[in-house]
N, C-alpha and C positions, 0 to 999 in steps of 0.2 A: 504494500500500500504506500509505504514512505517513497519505494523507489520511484513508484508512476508520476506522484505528487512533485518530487524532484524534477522529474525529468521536464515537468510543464510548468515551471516554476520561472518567473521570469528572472533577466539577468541581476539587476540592479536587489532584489529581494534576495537572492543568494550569495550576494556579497556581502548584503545586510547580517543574513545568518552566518558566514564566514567570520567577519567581525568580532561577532558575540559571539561566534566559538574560541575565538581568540584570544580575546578579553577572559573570558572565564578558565582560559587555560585546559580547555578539554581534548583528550585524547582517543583516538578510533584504534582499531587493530595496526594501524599503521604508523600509526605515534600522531603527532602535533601535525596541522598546516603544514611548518617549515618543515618537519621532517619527511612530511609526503610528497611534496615537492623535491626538495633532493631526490629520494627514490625514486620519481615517476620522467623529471626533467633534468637529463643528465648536463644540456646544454646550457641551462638558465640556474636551475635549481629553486632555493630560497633568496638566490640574488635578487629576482624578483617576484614577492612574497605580495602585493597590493595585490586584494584580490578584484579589484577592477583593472587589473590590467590582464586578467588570467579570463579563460574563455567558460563557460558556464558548463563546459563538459568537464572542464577541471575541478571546479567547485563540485560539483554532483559527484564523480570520482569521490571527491576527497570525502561528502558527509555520507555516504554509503559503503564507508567503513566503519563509523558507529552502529554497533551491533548491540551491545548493554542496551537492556530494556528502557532503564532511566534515562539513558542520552536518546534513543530513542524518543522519549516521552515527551522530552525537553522538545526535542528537533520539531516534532507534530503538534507540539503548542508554538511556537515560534512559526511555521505555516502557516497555520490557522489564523496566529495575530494580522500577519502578513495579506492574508487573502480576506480577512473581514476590513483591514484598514480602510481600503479604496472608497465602501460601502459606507465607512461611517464617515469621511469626508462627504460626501455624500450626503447624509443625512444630518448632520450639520449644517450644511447649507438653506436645508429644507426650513421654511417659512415655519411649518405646523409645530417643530422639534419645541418641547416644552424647555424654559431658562437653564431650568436646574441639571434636563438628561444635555444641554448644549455645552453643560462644563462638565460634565463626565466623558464627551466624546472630545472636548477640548484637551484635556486632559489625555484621554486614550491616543490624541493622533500628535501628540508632543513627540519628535525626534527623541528624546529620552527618555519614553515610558518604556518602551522594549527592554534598553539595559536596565532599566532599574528593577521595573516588575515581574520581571519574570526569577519567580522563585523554585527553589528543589522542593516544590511540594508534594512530591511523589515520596519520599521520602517519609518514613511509620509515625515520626512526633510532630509532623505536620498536619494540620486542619485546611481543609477547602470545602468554605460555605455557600451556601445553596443559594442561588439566583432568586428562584421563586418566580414569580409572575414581575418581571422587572417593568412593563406598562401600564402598573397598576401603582406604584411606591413613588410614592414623592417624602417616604421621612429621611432622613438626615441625620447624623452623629458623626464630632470630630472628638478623633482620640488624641494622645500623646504619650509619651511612655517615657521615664528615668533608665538609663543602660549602665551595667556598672564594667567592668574589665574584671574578668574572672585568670585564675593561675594560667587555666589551659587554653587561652588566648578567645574565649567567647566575648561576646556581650550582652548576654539576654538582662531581658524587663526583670527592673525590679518595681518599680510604682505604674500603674497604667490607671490613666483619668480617661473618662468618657462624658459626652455633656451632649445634649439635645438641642433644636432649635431654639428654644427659652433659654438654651445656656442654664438648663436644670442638671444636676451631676446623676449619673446612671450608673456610673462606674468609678471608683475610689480606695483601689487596693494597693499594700504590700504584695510584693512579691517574694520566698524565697527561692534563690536560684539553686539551693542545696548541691551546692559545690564551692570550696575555698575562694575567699575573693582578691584580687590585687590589689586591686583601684576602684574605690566608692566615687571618684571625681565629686565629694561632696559641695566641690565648688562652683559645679554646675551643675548636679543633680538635685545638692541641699539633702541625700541620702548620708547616715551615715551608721557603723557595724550597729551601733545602738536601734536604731531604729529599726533593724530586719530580724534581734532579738523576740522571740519567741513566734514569729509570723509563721502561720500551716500552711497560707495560701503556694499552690504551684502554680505551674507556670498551664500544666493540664486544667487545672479551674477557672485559670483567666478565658484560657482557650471555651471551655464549655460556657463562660460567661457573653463570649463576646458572639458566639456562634449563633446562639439565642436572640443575643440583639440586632445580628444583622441579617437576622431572618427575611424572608419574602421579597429580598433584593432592596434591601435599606444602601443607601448610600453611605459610603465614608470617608472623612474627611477628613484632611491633615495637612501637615505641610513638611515638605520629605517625608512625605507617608510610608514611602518604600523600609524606610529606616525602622521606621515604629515594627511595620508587617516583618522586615525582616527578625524583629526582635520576638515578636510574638508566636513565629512560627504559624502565620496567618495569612492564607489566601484567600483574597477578595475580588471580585470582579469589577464591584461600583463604587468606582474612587473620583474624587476629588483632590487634586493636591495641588495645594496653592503657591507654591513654587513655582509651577509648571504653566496656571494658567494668568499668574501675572507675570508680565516684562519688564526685564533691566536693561539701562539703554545701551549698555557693552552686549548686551546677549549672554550673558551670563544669569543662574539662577539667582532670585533676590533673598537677605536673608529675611526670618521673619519679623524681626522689629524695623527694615526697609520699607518693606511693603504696609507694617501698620501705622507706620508716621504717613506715609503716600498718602496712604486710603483712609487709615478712619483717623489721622490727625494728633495721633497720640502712642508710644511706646509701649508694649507689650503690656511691661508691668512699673508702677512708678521707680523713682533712681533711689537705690538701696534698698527695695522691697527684698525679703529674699524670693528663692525661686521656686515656683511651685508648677508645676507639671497642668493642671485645673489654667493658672493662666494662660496658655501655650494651647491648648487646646479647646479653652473659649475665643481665644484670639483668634485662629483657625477659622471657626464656624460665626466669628462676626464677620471678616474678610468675603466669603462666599456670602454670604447675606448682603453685604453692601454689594459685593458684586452684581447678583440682580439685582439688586433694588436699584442700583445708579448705572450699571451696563460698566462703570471703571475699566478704562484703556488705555490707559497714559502709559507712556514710559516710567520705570520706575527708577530716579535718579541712584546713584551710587554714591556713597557719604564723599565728605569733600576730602581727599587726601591732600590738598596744598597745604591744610594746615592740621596736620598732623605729624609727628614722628616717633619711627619703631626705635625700639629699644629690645632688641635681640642679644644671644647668647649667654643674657644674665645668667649666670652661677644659678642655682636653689637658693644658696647661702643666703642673698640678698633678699631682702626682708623690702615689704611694702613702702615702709617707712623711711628705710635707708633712696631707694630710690626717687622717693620726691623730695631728698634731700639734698639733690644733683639740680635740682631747679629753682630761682629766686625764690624768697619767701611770699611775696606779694603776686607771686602769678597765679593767675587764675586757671592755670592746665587742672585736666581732669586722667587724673593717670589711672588706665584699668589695663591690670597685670593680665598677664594670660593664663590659660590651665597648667600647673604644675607635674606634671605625669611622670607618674613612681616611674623609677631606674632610670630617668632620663637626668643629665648632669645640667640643663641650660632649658629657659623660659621664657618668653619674649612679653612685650606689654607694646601699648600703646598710649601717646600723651599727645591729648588733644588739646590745641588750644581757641583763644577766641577769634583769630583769624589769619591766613597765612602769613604776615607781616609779624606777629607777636612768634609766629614758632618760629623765623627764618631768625629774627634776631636773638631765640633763646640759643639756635644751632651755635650760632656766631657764635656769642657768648662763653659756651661749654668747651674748655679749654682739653684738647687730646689731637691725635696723630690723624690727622685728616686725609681721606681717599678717596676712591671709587670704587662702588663693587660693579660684577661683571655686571650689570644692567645699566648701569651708567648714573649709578645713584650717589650723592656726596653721603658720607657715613666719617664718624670719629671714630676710634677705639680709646675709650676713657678710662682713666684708674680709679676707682672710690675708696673710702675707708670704713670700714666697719665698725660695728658694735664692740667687737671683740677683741680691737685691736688688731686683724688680717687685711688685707683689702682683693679686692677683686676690679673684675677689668671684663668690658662689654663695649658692645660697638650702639652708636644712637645715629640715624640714619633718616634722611629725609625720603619721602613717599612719593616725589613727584622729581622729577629734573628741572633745574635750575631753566631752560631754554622751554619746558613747553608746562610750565604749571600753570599758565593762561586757561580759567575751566570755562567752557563754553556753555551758555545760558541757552537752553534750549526753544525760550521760549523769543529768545532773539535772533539765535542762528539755525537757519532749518539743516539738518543733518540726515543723513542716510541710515537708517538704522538697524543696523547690523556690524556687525564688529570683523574689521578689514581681516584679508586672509593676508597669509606670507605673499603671495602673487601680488598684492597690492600695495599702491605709492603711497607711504608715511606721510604728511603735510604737515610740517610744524611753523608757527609763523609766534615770531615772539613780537612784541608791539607795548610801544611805551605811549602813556595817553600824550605827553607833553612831543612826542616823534609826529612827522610828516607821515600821511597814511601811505608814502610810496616806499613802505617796507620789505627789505629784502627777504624773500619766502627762499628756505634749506627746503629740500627735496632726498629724501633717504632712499633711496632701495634697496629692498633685500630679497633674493630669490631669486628666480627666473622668472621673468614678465609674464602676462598671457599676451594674446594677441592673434584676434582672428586674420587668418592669410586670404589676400584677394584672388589665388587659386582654389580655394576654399567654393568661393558660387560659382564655379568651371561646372561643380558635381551634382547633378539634380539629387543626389541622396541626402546632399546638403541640407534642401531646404525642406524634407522631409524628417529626415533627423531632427533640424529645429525645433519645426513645427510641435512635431507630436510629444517630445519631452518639456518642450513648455507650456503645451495644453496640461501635461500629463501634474506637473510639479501645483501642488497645493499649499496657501501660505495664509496665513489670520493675523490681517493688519493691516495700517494704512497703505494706500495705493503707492509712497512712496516705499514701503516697505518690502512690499512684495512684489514689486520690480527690480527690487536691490535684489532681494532673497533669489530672486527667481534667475536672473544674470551668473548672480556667483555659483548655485547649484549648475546651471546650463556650460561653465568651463571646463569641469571632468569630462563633461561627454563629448564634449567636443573633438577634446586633449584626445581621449579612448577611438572616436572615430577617423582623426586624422592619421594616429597611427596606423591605423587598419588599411588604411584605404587607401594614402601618400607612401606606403612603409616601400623603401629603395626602385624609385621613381627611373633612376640609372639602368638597374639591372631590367624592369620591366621593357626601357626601352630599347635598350640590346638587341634582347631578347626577341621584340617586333622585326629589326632591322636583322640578325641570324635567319630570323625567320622567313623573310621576305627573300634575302638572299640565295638560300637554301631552294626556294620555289622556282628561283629568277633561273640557275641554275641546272636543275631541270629539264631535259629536253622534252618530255611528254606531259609538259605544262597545258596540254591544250585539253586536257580533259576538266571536263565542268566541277568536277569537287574540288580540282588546284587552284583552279581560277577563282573560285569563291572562296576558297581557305587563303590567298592573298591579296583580295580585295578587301577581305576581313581584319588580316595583319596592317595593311596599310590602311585603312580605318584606327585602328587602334594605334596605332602607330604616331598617326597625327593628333589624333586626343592627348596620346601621354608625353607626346612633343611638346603638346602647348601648354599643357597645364606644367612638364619641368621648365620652359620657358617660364612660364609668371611666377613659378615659385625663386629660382635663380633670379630672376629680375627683382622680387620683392625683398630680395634680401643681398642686392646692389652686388650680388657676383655674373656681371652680364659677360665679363674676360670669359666666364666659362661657357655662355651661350655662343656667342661668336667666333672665338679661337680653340674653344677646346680646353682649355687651360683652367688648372686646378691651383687651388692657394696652397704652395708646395710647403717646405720648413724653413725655405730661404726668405718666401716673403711671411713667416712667422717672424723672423729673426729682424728681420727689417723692421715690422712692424712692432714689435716690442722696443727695439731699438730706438724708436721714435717715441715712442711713449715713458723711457727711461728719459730720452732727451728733452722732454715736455717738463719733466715731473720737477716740482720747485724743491730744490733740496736747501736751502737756504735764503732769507730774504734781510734786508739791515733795513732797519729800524733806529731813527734818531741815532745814526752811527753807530747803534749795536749790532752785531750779528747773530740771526738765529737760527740756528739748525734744529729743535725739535719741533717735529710734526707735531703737537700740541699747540705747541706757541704761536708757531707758522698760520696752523688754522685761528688762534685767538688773537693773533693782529688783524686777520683778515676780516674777522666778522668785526673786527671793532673798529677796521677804515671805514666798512661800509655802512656801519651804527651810524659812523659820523660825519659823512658824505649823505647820508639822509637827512641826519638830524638839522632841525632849526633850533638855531642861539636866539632868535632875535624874535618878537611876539608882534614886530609890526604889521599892519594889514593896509593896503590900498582901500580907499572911503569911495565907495561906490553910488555917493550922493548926487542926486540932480541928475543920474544920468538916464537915457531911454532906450527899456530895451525890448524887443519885439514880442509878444506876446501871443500865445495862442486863445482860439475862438473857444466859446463854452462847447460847441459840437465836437470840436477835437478834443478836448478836456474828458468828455462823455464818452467820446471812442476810446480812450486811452484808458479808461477805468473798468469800459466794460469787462465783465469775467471773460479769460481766453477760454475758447471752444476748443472742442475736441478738433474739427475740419482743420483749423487756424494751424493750429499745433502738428496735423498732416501734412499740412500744405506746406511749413515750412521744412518737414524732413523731407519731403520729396525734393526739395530745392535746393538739399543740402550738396555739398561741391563733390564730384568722388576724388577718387585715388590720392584722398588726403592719409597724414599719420595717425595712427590710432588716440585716443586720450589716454588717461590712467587707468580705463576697465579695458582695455584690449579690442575696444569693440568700435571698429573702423565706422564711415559715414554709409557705407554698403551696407553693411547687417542692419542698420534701423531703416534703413529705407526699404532692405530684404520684408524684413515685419508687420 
């Protein structure tokens, strides 16, 4: 059954499940991916291990050697999710879909509800509860659950809350885990050995408790629910997690005190409440609430890191106390240490202050051996003194880079929203308000560009490829949103088809002309099948003529179109040669001379700080003078909203065979669209 289901399985869904076999580290009779790969590809092997670059008879191969029942089980629920997905985008869409089943399908069609949800619930101390009539349930319950670190590397529940629409408590237990504990983290759980003294409750009784409540397909709600369910040993079908169905404007998950300042305006629980599991999981179940009740869509901003900084590798030794004693007396920082975690020798914190200006000059200020770590961040490494008479020694490190802590206001600058890939142009623009707005914009790149080739629309498969994978790709958000989403998804397959289809354009053409040759040759060429089998090669011949033509053309090697000529190792030598001779190895400065490439770069951005910069605040008085004005009808044409046709009309009049922008996507492909 598994086999037939494979073999009709589409490509892009069996790389999905490749993936998550990966991730999870699962093994077939044939050992791991990479090692089946060796085995099968003697020529490539695990060198190339992407499984979107491997063909889907490979993938199928590879998961039809899991033979274990359980991996089996796994494999035919991860199917399954796969072939209902399409259906619940779908139904999503739909008008009639009630709020509540619209965030359970929201939720289900999240890029990261497959790795997260999908549990070993095939497995004996596992529960998987009963659906029930799920078009008939509209009740509701958000859980949370305290986890503590056990000797033999678990985590199960020890306190699980449960709370209803009313935010009425249903569920309010101890757990014991009855097996030796490591780590109560009571300093996030608020658990401690005291408190699980004499507790009967298992972790079996939670199970038979919660099974009961989410009877007849009750909904459940949380936020990294997966966490909770994996704690519980608890399989659910109708989940809610509010993680999943709010956004962060990096594309990253928000935490949960992000999203409840966002949305309902206020912090989980107030500042030095302790911490109670009931908060966490009322908090939960008002977010979904406010969600239908207001539809809430926004981006969810990311706290400000400019005026912030870490305070890593702190010792344990160093005491709460001692560390705010590294900061004036009169500052107002709010220092919150991080979790301590047994056998670990070092703990980080973070000290916030009232705004980036107040922490740049406390860095100033804190006197130690100043650096950069590899990301490009300034950091001290400072000595303290203790209580004790020892001292100890940690690095304090700013959050943001000195060149792009500028945080952009979203509600002034419209942004693209989705968080750039390695393929894509860095922009940093630093800007002083008292600067001339003709500031010089650094351009970073890192990776290999993308960039569609204008051999590319030679291929009617082209635009058929397009087509159907950007019909195919589904995205929940604003139109600028999911045009971003939708571009950056549309680059692998591009990348995946050009290789297939362009792969040694050389040897096919050879291969035309041997051929042709070979006919020409021939003396009893006069028979009808030689004749059509070389009208055919010289057919193909000129297609893959012209398409190696525009592609050698598009990438300014035409020496090799016209003379035959290849970029040998002499014009490598050459050409490096030149580029040694280019390269600024030193520059003098007010009669100094500098030779380090640091410096070199930090005069230069600082000529041209000051080649921009205005000294002087006078303005030409624009008094008395007349200047041509436009009519109110043009005033009114200029405001109307742009139309859809407007916005046609000017991609069709766009110029061709221009350079691509920063998304790789030439004036061809929109106009192709």
């Amino acid at each position: 059954m598994l086999k037939k289901t494979l073999a009709a399985t589409k490509k892009d869904v069996l790389v999905a499940i490749v993936k998550m076999v990966q991730q999870r580290r699962m093994e077939g009779s044939e050992g791991c991916w990479e090692d089946f790969l060796n085995l099968h590809d003697r020529k490539f092997g695990a060198s190339l291990s992407d499984p979107r670059r491997r063909s889907a008879d490979d993938m199928v191969s590879f998961l039809e050697t899991f033979t274990e029942e359980a991996d089996i089980m796994f494999l035919e629920r991860v199917l399954q999710y796969h072939l209902n997905r399409e259906a619940s985008i779908l139904e999503l869409n739909k008008d009639g879909t009630i709020d509540h089943e619209k965030l359970v399908l929201l939720t289900y069609v999240h890029p990261e509800y497959a790795p997260s949800f999908f549990f070993s619930s095939y497995d004996e101390d596992w529960v998987v509860t009963s659906t029930g009539n799920m078009s008939r349930s509209n009740k509701m319950l958000a859980v949370d659950c305290e986890m503590v670190k056990c000797e033999d590397g678990t985590e199960p529940a020890v306190k699980v809350c449960v709370v209803d629409e009313y935010l009425e408590v249903k569920l309010d237990k101890l757990v014991n885990p009855y097996k030796p504990v490591e780590d109560y983290k009571t300093e996030f759980t608020g658990i401690t050995a005291k408190d699980l003294e004499g507790v009967t409750c298992s972790l079996a009784d939670i199970q038979k408790s919660m099974k009961k409540l989410l009877s007849h397909g009750t909904i459940l709600i949380g936020h990294s629910l997966h966490c909770d369910l994996k704690a519980l040993k608890l399989d659910h079908a109708r989940v809610i997690d509010t993680s999943l169905i709010f956004k962060r404007a990096d594309g990253k998950r928000p935490s949960l005190s992000q999203v409840c300042k966002a949305v309902l305006k206020h912090d989980v629980r107030e500042e030095g409440a302790e911490h109670n599991c009931l908060d966490d999981a009322g908090a939960a179940m008002k977010l979904v609430l406010a969600k239908l009740r207001t539809g809430f869509d926004e981006l969810i901003k990311r706290d400000d890191l400019s005026k912030q900084l870490l305070l890593h590798r702190i010792p344990v030794c160093v005491s709460n106390e001692e560390l705010r004693a590294i900061f004036l007396e009169d500052s107002a920082v709010v220092l919150k240490p991080g979790y301590k975690e047994k056998g670990k020798p070092y703990y980080s914190a973070n000290a916030i202050f009232k705004d980036q200006h107040e922490a740049d000059d406390t860095f100033r200020s804190i006197e130690g051996v100043e650096e950069e770590d590899r990301n490009g961040l300034r950091q001290k490494l400072i000595s303290v003194h203790l209580k004790n008479g020892s001292s100890a020694r940690f690095y304090i490190r700013k959050m943001v880079r000195d060149d792009d802590s500028h945080v952009l206001d979203s509600s002034r600058k419209r942004q693209i929203e989705v968080e750039p890939s390695k393929e894509e142009c860095n922009y940093k623009l630093k800007k002083n308000s008292d600067d001339s707005d003709h500031a010089p914009i650094m351009q970073n790149f890192s990776g290999s560009l993308f960039r569609v080739e204008k051999y590319w629309f030679l291929e009617d498969s082209f635009y058929r490829v397009m087509t159907f994978w950007w019909n195919r790709f589904q995205f929940v958000g604003s139109a600028s949103f999911i045009f971003a989403k939708k571009l950056q998804s549309l680059k692998p397959i591009l990348k995946d088809w050009s290789r297939s289809k362009f792969k040694c354009l050389d040897s096919k053409l050879t291969a035309c002309e041997q051929g042709i040759m070979r006919l020409d040759g021939n003396e009893e060429v006069a028979l009808a099948t030689d004749k059509f089998k070389e009208r055919t090669l010289a057919g193909n011949h000129k297609d893959v003529a012209h398409i190696f033509y525009q592609k050698c053309q598009s990438r300014a090697e035409v020496d090799l179109v016209g003379k035959g000529e290849r970029n040998t190792s002499y014009f490598h030598v050459v050409a490096n040669g030149r580029k040694k001779a280019n390269w600024i190895h030193k520059i003098i400065v007010e009669n100094e001379e500098i030779t380090s490439q640091a410096r070199i770069e930090e005069e230069a951005k600082k000529f041209f700080f000051t080649l921009y910069r205005e000294d002087h605040t006078w303005r030409p008085k624009l008094d008395n003078l007349q200047f041509p004005t436009i009519s109110e009808q043009q005033r009114t044409s200029l405001e109307t909203q742009i139309e859809e046709k407007e916005v046609l009309e000017v991609i069709s009049h766009l110029a061709s065979n221009k350079s691509p922008g920063p998304d790789g996507m030439p004036n061809e492909f929109y106009k192709a669209t």
